[in-house]
C-alpha positions in Angstrom: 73.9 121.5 92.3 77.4 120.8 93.5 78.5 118.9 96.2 78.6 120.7 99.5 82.0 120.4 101.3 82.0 118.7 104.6 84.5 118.7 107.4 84.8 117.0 110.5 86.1 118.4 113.5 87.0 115.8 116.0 89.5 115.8 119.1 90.0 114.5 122.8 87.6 116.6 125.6 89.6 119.8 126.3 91.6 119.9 123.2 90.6 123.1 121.8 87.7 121.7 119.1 85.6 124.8 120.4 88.3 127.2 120.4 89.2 126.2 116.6 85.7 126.3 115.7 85.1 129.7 117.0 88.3 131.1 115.2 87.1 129.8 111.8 83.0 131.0 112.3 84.3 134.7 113.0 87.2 135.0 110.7 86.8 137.3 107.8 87.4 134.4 105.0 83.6 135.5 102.8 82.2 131.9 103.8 79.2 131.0 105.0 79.7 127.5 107.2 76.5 125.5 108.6 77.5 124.0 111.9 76.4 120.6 113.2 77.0 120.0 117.0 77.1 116.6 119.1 77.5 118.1 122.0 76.4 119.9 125.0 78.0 121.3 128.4 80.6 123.6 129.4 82.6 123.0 126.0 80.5 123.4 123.9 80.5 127.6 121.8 79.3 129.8 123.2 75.6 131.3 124.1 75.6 133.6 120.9 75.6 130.8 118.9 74.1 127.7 120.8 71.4 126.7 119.7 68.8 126.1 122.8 65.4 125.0 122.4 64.7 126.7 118.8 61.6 124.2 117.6 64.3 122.9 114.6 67.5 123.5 116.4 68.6 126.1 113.7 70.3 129.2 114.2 71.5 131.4 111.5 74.7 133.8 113.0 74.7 137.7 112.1 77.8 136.9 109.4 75.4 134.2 107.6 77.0 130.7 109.4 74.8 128.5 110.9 74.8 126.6 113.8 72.6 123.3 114.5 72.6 120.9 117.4 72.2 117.2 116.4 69.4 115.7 118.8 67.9 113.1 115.7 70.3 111.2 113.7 73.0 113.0 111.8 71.7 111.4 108.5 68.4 113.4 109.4 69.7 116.8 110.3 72.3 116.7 106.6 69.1 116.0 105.1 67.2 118.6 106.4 69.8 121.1 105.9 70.2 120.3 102.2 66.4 120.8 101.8 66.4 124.2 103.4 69.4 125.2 101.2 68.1 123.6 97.5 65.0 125.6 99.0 66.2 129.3 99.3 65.8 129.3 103.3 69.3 128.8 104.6 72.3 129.9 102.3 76.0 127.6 103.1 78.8 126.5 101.6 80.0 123.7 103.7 79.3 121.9 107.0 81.6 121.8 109.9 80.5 118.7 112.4 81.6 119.1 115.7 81.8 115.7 117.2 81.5 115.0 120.9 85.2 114.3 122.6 84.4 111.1 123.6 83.6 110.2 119.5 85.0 107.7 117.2 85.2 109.4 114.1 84.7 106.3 112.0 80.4 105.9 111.9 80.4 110.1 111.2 82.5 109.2 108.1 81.0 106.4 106.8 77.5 108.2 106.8 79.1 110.1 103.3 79.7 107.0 102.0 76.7 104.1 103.3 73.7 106.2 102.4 73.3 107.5 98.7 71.2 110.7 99.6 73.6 112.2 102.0 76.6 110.6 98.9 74.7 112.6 96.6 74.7 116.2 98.0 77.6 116.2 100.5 81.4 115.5 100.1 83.5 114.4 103.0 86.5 116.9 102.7 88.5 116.1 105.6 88.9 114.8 109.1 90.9 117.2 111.6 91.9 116.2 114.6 93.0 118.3 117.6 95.7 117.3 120.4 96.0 118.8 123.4 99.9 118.5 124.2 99.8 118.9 127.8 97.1 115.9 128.4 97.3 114.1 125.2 100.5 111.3 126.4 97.9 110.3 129.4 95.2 110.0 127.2 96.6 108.4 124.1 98.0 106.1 126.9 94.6 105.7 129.1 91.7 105.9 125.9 91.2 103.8 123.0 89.0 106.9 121.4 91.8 109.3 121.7 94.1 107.4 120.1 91.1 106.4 117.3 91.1 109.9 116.6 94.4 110.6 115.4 94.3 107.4 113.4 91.5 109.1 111.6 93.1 112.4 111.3 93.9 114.3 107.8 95.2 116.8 109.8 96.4 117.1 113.1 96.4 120.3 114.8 98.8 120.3 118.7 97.1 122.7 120.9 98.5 124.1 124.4 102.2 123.7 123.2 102.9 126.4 124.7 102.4 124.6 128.4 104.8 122.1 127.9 108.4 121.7 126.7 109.5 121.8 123.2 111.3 118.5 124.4 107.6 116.9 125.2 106.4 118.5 121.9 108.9 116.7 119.6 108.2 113.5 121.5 104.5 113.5 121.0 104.8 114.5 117.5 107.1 111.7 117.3 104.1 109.5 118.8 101.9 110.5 116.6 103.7 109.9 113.3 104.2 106.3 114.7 100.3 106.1 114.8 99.4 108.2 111.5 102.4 109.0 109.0 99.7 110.0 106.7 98.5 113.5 108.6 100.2 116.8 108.8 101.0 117.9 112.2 100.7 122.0 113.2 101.0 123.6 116.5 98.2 125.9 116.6 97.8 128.7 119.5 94.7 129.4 120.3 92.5 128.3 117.9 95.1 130.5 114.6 95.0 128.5 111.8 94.9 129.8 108.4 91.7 128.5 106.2 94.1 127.2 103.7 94.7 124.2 106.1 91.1 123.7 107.2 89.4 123.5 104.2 89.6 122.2 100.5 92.0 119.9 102.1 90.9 116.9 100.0 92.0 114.5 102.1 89.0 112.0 102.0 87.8 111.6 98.5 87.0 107.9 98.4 85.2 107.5 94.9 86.0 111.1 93.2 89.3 111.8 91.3 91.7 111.3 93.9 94.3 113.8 94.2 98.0 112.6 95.2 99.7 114.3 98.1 102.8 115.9 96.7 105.1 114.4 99.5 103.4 111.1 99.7 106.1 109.2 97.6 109.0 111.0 99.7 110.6 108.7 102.2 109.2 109.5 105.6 112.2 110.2 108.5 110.3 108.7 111.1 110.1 105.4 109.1 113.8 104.7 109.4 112.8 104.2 113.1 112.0 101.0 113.1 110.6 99.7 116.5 113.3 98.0 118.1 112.5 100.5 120.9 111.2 98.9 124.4 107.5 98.2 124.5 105.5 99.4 127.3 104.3 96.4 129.2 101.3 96.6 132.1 104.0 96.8 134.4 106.4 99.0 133.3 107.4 101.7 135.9 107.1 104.8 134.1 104.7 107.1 135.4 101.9 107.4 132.9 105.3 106.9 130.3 107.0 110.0 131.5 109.8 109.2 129.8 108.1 111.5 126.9 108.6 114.4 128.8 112.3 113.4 130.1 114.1 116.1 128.0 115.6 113.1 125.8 112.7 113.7 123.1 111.3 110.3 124.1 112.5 109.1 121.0 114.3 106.0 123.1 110.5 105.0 124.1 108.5 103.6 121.8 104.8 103.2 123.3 102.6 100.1 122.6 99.8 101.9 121.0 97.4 99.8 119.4 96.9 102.4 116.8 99.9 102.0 114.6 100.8 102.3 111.0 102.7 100.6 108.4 104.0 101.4 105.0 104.5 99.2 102.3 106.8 99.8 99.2 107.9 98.0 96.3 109.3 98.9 92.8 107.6 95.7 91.1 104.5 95.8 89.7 101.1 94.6 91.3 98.7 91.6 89.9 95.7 93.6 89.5 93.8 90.5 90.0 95.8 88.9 92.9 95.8 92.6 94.7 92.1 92.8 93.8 91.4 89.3 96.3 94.0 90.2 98.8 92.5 93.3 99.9 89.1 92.0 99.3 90.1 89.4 102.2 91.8 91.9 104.3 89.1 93.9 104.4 86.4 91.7 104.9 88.4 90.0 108.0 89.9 93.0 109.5 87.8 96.0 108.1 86.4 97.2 111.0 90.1 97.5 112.7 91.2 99.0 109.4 90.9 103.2 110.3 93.0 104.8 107.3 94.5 103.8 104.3 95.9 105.3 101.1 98.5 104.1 98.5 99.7 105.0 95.1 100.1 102.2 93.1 102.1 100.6 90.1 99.6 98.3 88.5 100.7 96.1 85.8 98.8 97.2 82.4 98.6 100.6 83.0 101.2 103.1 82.6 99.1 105.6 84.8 99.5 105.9 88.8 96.4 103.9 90.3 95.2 105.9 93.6 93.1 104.0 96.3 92.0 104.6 99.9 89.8 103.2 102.5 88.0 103.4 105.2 87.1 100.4 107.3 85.4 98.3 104.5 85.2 101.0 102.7 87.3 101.0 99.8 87.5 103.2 96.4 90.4 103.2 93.7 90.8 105.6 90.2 93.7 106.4 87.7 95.5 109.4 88.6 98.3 110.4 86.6 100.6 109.1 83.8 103.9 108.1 85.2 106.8 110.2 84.4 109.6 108.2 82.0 112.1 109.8 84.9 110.3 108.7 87.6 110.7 105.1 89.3 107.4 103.2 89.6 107.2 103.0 93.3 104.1 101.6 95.2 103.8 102.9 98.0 100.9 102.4 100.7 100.2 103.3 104.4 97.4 101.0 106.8 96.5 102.5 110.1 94.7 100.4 112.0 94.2 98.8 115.5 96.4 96.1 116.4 96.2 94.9 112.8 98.9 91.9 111.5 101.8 93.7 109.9 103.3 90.8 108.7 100.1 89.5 107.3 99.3 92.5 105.1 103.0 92.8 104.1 103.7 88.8 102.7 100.2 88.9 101.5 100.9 92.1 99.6 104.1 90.6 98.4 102.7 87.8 97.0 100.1 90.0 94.9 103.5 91.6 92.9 104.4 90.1 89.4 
């Protein structure tokens, strides 16, 4: 049996998670999607297809999706829907989680990858990640999960644009490059998003053939912007950083996140060997402050493009394809982490190159 797609659907409270979710269960797209909910209370979808106090927590919906609340473990409630489908009693063809807006992203992941069973029958497609653009400075600013989120994020969808100015728009999408160069950014209205960019999005293949993003070799604009902007101390007088909404773009105010990002490049070859121990020690040491990251390398001994990406101390690598003879072998590779030692990972990285 193939692997069954999995998506996560994460996002500050308020953000629009329910909203996006509802949009994709009733479009007509000819899929059938099992649903796996963290959470109860006024956000949560709505009565139709809440599950209440069913003796498995299983609903099946009139166009075939299902909907299940999580009240065991989520290892236990994959499990038992994988039975039920290799069974004949529920029919799916992937699983949306909906986590909790208070989440951190980073265990639900790692449950695809720490336990063989649930390695064996599901595949982790993607993370998506929902900002709300009217509340999301404050609580980037005021919440460490919030700002986890989008660190975590394949794909980040701005909701509630529409209540702000484009001005405050560009700023926080400015912000959020800063803190994950790695994930798209779409202004969604109301939960409209085409399938095309919720699914098959293969953003989150660890071990499998890992496919390259076309753009990921491209020079990134907001890169150039290197942060010799002012840092945001304790004290500093703006009110909850208005200075993103200032009709300047906020570009002049760079904000101390502790999620950040940072790229490496270099057109010299790596020392399989000495990369091999770096990242083995970077890992180990900061893994748990590691959220994201991806590179695509030039590897001495191999005229092939070697793909790797992690997650925390998880880490998987594979060849992709052959370099082109027009093309110059760039490594390129993108950490996102919290308050992790840029200078650190790039010496040490420098160090691993031929």
């Amino acid at each position: 049996m193939s692997l069954i797609p999995v998506t996560i659907l994460t996002g500050f409270l308020g953000s629009g998670k329910t909203t996006l979710l509802k949009r994709i269960l009733t479009e007509a797209h000819g899929q059938k999607i099992a649903v796996i909910e963290n959470e109860f209370g006024e956000e949560n979808i709505d009565n139709e297809i809440l599950v209440n106090d069913t003796q498995e927590n299983i609903i099946q919906m009139n166009n075939g999706c299902i909907c299940c609340s999580i009240r065991e473990d989520l290892r236990e409630t994959l499990q038992l829907l994988a039975a039920k489908k290799r069974k004949g009693l529920l029919d799916f063809d992937r699983v949306v989680i909906e986590t909790t807006g208070l989440a951190d992203p980073g265990p639900v992941a790692q449950t695809f990858f720490m336990d063989e069973e649930i390695a064996e029958q599901y595949l982790l497609d993607s993370i998506l990640t929902l900002v709300d653009a009217k509340h999301a400075p404050q609580q980037l600013n005021d919440r460490q999960e919030a700002r986890r989120q989008v660190g975590f994020a394949d794909q980040i969808f701005i909701s509630k644009s529409d209540l702000v100015a484009e001005s405050e728009v560009q700023a926080l999408m400015h912000r959020l490059s800063h803190m994950n160069p790695r994930a798209p950014q779409k202004a969604v209205h109301f939960g409209e998003v085409a399938i095309a960019d919720v699914f098959d999005l293969r953003g989150f293949n660890l071990n499998a053939k890992l496919d390259i993003d076309p753009d990921f070799l491209k020079e990134d604009d907001h890169e150039a912007h290197e942060h010799h902007d002012h840092e945001h101390g304790e004290h500093c007088d703006h009110p909850s950083h208005a200075a993103e909404g200032d009709g300047q773009g906020g570009h002049h105010h760079h904000h101390d996140d502790d999620v950040k990002s940072f790229v490496f490049r270099s057109d010299k070859p790596f020392s399989p060997a000495k990369l091999e121990d770096f990242l083995g020690a970077v890992v180990n040491i900061y893994g748990p402050r590691l959220l994201r990251y991806k590179g695509v390398l030039n590897m001495e001994g191999t005229e092939r493009k070697v793909i790797f990406q992690g997650v925390h101390q998880l880490m998987g690598s594979d060849l992709g394809p052959a370099w082109r003879e027009d093309e110059v072998k760039t490594s390129k590779m993108v950490f996102i982490g919290i308050d992790l030692p840029k200078d650190i990972f790039m010496q040490g990285l420098a160090q691993c190159l031929v």
